[in-house]
C-alpha positions as CSV (number, residue, x, y, z in Angstrom):
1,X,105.3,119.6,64.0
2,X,104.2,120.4,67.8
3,X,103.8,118.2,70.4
4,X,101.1,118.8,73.4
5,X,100.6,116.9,76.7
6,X,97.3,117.2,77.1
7,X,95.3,116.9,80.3
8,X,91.8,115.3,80.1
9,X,88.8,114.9,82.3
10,X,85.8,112.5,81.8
11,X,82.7,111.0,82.8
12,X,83.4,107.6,81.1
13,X,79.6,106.5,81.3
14,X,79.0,106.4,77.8
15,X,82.1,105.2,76.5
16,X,83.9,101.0,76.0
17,X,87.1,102.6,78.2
18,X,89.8,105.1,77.0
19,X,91.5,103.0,73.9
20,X,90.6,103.0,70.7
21,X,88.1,100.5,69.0
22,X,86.9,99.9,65.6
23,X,84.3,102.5,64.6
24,X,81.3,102.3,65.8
25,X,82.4,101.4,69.5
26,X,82.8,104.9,71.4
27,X,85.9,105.0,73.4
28,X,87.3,108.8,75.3
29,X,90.6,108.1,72.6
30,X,88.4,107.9,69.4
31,X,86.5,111.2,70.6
32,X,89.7,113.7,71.2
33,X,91.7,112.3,68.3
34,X,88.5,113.5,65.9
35,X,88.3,116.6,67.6
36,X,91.8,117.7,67.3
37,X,91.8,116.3,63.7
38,X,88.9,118.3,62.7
39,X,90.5,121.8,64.1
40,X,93.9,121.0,62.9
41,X,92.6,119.9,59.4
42,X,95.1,116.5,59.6
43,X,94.7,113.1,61.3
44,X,95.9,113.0,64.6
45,X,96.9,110.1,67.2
46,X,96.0,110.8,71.0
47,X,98.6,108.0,72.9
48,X,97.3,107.6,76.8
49,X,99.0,107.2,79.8
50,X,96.1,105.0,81.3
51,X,94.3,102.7,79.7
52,X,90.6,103.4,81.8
53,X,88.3,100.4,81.3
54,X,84.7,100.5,80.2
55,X,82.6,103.2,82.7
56,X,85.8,104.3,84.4
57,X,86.3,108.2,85.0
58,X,89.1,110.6,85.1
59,X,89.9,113.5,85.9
60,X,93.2,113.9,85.6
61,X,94.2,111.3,82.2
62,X,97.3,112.5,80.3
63,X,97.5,112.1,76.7
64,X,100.4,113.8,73.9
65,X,99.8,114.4,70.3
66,X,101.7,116.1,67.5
67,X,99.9,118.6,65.2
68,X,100.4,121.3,63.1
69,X,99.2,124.1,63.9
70,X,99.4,127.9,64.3
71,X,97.6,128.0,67.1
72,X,98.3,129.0,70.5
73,X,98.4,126.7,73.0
74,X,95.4,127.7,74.8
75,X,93.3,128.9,71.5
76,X,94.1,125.5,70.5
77,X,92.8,123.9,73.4
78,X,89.4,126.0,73.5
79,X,88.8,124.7,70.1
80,X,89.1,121.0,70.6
81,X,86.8,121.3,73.5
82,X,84.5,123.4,71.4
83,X,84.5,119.9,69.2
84,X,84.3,117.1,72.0
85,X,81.2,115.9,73.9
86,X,79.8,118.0,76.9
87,X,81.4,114.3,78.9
88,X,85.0,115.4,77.9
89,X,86.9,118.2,78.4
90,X,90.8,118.7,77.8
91,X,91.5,120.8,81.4
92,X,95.4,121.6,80.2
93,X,97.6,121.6,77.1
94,X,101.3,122.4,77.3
95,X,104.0,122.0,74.2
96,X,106.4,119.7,75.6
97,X,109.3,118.5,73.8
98,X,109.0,115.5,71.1
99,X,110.6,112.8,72.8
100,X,108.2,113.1,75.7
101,X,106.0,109.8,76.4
102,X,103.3,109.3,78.9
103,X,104.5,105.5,79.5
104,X,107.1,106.7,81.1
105,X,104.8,108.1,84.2
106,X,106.6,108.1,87.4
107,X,103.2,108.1,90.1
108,X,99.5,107.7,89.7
109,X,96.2,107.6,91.9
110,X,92.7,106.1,91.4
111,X,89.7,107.1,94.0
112,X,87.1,104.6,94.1
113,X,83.9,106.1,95.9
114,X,81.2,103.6,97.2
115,X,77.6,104.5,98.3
116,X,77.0,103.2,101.4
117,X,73.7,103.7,102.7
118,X,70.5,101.8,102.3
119,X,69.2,103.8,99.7
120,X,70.6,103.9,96.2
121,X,72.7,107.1,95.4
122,X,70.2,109.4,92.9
123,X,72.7,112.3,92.1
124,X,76.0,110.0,92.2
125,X,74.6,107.5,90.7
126,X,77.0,107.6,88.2
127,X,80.0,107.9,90.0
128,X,79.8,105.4,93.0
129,X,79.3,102.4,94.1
130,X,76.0,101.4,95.8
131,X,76.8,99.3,98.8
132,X,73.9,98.6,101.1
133,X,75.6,96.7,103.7
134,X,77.4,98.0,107.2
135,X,80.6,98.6,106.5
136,X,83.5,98.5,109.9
137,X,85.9,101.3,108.1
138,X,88.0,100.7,110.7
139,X,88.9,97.2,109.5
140,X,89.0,98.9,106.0
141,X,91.7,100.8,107.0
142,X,93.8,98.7,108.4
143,X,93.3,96.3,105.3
144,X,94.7,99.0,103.2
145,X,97.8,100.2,105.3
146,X,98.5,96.4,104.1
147,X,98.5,97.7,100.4
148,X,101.5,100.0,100.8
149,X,105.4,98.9,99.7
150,X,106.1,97.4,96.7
151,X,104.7,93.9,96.3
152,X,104.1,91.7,93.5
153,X,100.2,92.0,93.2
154,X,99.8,89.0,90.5
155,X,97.0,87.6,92.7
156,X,94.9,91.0,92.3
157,X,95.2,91.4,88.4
158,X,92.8,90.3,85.2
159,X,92.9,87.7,83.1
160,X,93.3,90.1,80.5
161,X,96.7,91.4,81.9
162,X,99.6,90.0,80.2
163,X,102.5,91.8,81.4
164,X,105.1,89.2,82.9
165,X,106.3,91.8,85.6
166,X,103.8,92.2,87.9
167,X,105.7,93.7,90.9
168,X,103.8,97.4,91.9
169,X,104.8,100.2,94.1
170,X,101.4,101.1,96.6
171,X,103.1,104.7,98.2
172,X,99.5,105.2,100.5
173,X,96.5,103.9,100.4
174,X,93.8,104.8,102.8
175,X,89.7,104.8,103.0
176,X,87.5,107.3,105.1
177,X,84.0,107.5,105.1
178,X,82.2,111.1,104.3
179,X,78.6,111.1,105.0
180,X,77.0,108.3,102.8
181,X,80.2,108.2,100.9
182,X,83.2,105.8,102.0
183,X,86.5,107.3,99.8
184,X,89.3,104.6,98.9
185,X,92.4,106.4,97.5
186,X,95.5,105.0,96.6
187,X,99.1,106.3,94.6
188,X,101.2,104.1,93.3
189,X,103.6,103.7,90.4
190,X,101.6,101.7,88.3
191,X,99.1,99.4,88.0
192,X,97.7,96.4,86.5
193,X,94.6,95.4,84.9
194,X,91.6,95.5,87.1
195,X,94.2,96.2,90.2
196,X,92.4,98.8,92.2
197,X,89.0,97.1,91.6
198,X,89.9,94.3,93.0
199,X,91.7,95.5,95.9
200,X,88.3,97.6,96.5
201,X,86.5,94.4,96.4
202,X,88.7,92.5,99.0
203,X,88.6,95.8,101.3
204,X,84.6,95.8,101.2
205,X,85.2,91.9,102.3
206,X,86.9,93.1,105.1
207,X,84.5,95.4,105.6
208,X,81.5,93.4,105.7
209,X,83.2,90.8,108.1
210,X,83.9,88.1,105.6
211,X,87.3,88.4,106.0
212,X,90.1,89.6,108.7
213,X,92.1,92.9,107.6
214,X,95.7,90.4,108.0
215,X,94.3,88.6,104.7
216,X,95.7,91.1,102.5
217,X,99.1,89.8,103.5
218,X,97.8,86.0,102.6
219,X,96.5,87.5,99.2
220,X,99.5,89.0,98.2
221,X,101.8,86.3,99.4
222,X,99.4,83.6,97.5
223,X,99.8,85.0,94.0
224,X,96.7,83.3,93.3
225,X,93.7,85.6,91.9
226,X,91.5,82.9,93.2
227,X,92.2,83.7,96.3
228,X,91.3,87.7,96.3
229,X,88.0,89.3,96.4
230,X,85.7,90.0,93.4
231,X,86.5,92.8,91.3
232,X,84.5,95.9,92.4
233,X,82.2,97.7,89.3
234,X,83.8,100.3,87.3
235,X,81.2,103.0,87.9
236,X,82.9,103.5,91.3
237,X,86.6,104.2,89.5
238,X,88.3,107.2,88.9
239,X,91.6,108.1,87.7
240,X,92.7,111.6,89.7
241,X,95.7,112.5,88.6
242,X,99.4,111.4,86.7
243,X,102.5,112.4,87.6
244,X,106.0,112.1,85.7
């Protein structure tokens, strides 16, 4: 038995999020794991360092799974792509030792990209945000420097979250604007359900006026989801890359 840490990109568009569901829902998880299984001739289980919602993207997810095989690494790889959806594609395989697990991920970072521009995107439609009101990315900015040290982020997670520690790590976090596009980025070493979308949806607050930059502080000090901004669509979302 081999085990593989396996680097995966996706558009997640078409699919209910990266985890598993009962068949017939499509999830990124379900797709690899019949892909490998069919090449390997064996069931396989795909575990996930992220768990992307419904219509989030990644390009840099990292999965493991053990296989048989006589395969080389890279044949191996080229024929589980052969077998997945032009919307996936596993970018990297590596054996790795057995005991290696993705929970145990050290540093992560989500872009979220917003169209901001009074016409709706047409070729990014799929991958941003359209935001048709002025945006003051200078108050942006200094909403998100606000982000950054470790702080408990309770008041910015789901309902769905159930995880009694909810005390993050934010190492940067920053937003810049790019022609139509305005870029938020941020590493940390974790994060919580619907985290990032709802800190993009208090920044765009800031940035419409609603709110001062300083209620970041308020937010986080309040604990109280009420008290954040709504969490932003997850066509905007992408997970870049995991480190461990």
């Amino acid at each position: 038995m081999k085990r593989y840490k396996l680097t995966i990109a996706y558009d997640g568009t078409a699919y209910c999020g990266w985890q598993r569901q009962p068949d017939p829902v499509p999830t990124v998880q379900r797709e690899v794991e019949k892909a490998a299984g069919a090449i390997v001739s064996h069931p396989v289980s795909v575990l996930g360092s992220s768990r992307t919602d419904t219509g989030v993207h990644a390009r840099g997810q990292v999965g493991a799974m053990n296989v048989e095989t006589h395969l080389d690494t890279e044949r191996l790889r080229k024929a589980i792509n052969s077998r997945l959806p032009n919307d996936i594609l596993i970018r990297q395989m590596e054996e790795v030792d057995l005991g290696f697990d993705v929970r145990t991920a050290k540093r992560k970072r989500y872009q979220y990209c917003i169209w901001s521009d009074q016409d709706r995107p047409v070729f990014q439609r799929q991958w941003a945000y359209h935001y048709y009101r002025r945006l003051d990315i200078e108050a942006m900015q200094a909403a998100c420097k606000l982000f950054e040290g470790e702080h408990d982020f309770e008041a910015f997670r789901g309902q769905a979250d159930e995880r009694e520690n909810t005390v993050r790590t934010i190492f940067s976090c920053s937003i810049h604007r790019r022609a139509e596009l305005v870029i938020f980025g941020v590493e940390g070493s974790g994060f919580l359900y619907h985290m990032v979308r709802t800190m993009v949806g208090t920044v765009l607050e800031v940035g419409n006026g609603r709110r001062k930059p300083e209620c970041v502080c308020e937010i986080i000090a309040s604990k109280d989801r009420r008290q954040a901004g709504p969490c932003a669509p997850a066509v905007g979302l992408c997970l870049q890359w995991i480190r461990f």
